[in-house]
Backbone as numpy.savetxt, mean C-alpha at the origin, in Angstrom:
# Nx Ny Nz CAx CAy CAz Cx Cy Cz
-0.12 38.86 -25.32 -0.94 37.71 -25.01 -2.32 38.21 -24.60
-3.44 37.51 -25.00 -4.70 38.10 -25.17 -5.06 37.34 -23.64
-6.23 38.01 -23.01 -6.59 37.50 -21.73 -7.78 36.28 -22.23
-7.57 35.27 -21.50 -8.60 34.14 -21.89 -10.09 34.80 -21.41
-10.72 33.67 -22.64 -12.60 34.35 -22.70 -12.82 33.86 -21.38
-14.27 34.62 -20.98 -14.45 34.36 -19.81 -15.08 32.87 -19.47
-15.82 32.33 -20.75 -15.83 30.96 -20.37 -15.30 29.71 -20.34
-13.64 30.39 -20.84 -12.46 29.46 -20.80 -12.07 29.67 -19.82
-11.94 31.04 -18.89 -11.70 31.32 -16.97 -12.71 30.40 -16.43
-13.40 30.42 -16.71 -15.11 30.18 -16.11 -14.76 28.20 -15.87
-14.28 27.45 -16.65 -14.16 25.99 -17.09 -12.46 25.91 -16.25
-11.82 26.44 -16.59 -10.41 26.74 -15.39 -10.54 26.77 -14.37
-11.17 28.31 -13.61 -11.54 27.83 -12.43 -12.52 26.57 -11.94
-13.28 26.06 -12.66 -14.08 24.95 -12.37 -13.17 23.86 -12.02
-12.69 23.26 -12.78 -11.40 22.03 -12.86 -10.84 22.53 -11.37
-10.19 23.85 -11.88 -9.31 23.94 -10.09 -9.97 23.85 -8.87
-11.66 23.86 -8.77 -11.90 24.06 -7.77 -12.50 22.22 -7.45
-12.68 21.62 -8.08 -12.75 20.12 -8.75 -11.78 19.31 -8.08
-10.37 20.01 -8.64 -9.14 18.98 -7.81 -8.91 19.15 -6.67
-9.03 20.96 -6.53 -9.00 20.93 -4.80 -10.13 20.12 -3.68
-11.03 19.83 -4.41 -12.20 18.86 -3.76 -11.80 17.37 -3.47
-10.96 16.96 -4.61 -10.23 15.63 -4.72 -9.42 15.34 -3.83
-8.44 16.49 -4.03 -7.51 16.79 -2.97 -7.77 16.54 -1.20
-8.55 16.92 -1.11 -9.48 17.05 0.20 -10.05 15.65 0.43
-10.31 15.21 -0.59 -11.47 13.78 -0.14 -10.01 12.57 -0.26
-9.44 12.54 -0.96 -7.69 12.36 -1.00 -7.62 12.15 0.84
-7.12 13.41 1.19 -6.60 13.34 2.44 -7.64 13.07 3.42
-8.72 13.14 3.35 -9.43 12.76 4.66 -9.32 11.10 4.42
-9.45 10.60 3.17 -9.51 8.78 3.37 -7.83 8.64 4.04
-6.81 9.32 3.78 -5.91 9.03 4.56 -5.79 9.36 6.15
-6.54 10.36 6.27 -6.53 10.54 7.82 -7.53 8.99 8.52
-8.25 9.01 8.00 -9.54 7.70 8.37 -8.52 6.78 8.37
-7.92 5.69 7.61 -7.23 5.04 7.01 -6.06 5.16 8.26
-5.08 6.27 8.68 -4.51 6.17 9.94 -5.28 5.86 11.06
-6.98 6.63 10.98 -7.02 6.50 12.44 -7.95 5.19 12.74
-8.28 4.35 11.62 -8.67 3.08 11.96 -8.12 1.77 11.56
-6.72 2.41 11.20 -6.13 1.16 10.68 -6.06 0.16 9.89
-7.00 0.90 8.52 -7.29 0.42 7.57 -5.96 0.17 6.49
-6.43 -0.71 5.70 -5.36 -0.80 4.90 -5.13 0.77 3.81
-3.62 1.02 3.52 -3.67 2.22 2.95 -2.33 1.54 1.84
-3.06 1.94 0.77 -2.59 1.29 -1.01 -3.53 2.54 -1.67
-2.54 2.88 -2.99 -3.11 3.77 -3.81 -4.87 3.10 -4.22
-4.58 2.07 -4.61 -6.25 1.60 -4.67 -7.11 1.66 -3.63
-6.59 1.38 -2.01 -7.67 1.73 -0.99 -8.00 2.69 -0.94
-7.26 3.95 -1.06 -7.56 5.10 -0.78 -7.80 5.60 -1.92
-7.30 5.58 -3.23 -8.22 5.99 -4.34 -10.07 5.32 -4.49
-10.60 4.12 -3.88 -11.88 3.97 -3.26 -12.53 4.54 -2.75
-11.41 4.87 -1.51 -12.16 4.85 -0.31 -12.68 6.95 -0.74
-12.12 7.59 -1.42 -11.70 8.91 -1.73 -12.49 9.08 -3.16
-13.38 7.99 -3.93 -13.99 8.31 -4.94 -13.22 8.98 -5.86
-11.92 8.38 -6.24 -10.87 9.43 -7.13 -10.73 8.28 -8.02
-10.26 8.30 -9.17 -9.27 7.29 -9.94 -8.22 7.31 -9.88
-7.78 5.86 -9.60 -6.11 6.37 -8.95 -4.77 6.91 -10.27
-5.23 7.10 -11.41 -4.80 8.01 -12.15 -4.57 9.35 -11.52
-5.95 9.84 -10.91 -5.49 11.36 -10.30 -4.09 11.08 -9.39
-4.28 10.09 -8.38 -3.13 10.32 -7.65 -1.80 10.28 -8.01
-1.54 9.39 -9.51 -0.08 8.93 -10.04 0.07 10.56 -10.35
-0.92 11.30 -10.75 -0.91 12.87 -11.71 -0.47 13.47 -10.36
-0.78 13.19 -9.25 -0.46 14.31 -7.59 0.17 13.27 -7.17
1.62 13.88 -7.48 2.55 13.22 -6.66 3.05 13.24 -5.55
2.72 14.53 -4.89 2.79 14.70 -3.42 1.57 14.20 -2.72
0.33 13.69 -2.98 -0.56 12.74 -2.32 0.40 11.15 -2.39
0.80 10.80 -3.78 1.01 9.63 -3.92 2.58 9.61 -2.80
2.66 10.16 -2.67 4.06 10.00 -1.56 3.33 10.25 -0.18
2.71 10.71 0.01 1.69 10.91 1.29 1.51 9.20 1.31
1.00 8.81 0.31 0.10 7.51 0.41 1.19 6.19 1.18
2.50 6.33 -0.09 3.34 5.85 0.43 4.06 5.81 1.73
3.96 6.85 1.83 5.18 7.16 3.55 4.20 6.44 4.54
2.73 6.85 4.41 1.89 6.20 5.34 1.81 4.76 5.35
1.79 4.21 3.94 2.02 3.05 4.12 3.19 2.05 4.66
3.96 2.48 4.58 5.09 2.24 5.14 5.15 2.51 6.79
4.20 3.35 7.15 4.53 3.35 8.70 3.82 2.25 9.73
4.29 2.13 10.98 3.73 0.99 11.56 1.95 1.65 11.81
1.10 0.70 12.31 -0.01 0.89 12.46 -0.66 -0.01 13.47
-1.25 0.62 14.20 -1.84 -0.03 15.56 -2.76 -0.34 15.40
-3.65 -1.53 16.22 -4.72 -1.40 16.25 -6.09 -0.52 16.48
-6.86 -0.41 16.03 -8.04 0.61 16.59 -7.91 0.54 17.88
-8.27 2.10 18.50 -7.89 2.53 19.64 -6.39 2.26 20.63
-5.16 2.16 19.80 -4.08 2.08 19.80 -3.91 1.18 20.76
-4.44 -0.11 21.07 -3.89 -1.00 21.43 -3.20 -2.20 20.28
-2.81 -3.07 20.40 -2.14 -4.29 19.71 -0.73 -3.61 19.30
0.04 -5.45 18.67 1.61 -4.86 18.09 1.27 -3.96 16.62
2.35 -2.87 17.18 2.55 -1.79 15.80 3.23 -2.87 14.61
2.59 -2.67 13.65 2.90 -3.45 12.34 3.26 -2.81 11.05
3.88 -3.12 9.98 3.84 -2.21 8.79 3.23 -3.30 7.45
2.70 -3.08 6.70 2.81 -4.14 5.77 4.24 -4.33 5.30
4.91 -3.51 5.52 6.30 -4.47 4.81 6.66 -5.30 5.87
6.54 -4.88 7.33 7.07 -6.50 7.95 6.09 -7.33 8.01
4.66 -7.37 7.82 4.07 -8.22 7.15 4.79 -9.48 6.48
5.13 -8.78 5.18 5.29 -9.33 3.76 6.83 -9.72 3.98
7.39 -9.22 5.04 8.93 -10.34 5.18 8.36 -11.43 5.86
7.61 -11.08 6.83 6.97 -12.41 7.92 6.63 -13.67 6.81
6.00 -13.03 6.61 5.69 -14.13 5.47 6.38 -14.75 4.36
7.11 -14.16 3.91 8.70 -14.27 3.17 9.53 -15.35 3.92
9.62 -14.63 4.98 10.62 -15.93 6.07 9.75 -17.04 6.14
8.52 -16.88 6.42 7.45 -18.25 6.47 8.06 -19.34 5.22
7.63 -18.70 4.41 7.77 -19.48 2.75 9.00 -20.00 2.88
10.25 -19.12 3.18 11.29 -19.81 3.15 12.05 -21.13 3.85
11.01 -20.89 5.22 11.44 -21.76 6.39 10.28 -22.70 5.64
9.29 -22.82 5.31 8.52 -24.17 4.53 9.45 -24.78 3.89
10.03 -24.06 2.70 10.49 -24.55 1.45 11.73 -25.49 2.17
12.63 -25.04 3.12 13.46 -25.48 3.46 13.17 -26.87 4.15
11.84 -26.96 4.82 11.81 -28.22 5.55 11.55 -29.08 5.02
10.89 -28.60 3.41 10.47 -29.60 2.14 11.55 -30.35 1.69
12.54 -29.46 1.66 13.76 -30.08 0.88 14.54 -30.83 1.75
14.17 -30.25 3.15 15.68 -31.52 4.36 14.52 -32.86 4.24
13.42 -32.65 3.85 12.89 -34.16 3.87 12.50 -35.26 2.88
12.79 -33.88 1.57 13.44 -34.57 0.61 14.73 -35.48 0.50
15.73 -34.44 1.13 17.21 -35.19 1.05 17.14 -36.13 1.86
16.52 -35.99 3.17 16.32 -37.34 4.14 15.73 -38.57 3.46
14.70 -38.48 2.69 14.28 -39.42 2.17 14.92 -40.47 1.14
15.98 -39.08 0.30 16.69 -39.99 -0.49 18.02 -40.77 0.00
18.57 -39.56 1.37 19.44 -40.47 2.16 19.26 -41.93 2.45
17.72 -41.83 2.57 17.46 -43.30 3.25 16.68 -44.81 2.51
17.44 -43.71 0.89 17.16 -45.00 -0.16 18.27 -44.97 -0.55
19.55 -44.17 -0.06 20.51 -44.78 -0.63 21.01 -45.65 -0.16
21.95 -46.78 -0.79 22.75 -47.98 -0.18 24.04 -47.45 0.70
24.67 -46.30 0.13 25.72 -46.03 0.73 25.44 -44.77 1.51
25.09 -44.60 2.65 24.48 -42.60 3.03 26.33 -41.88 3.35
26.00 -40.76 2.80 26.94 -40.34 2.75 27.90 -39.74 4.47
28.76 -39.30 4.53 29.29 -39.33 5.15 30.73 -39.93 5.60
């Protein structure tokens, strides 16, 4: 195997020294992102990090970084308020919808209870 030309080393090391830059700007929007409680989604932090979030699906150990963080609770700036995660977010709100939907429908059935001639029972 022949040793690559030097301006095919030369364009190699370039790229590598490229991603390790990515890499870096990668993890500092996640450190920021913990320490102000910003929202953290492959798109915030592919923004906030000047990357396309292509690079990160390609670095899968960032994109699991991204994830685990997202998933953890998060305080308010200067660690006061309740610790939150977006997933209990997004049940909160889940249960919301559900407890709506439900009061829609007991006042549906109430309503038709109280056009029927015979109410059941």
């Amino acid at each position: 195997m022949t040793a690559p030309q030097p301006a095919v080393q030369a364009m190699v090391e370039g790229r590598r020294a490229d991603t390790g830059r990515r890499r870096q700007r990668v993890l500092a929007a996640l450190a920021d992102a913990a320490k102000n409680g910003t929202d953290v989604s492959v798109t915030a932090i592919a923004r906030h990090a000047g990357v396309d979030r292509t690079f990160l699906y390609r670095h899968r150990d960032l994109l699991t970084q991204i994830h685990a963080q997202a998933a953890e609770p998060v305080t308010a700036p200067g660690g006061h308020g309740p610790a939150v995660s977006r997933a209990s977010l997004k049940a909160d709100l889940a249960a919301a919808a559900a407890r709506t939907a439900n009061r829609e429908l007991m006042a549906q059935l109430n309503r038709q209870a109280d056009r029927s001639p015979n109410p059941p029972g």
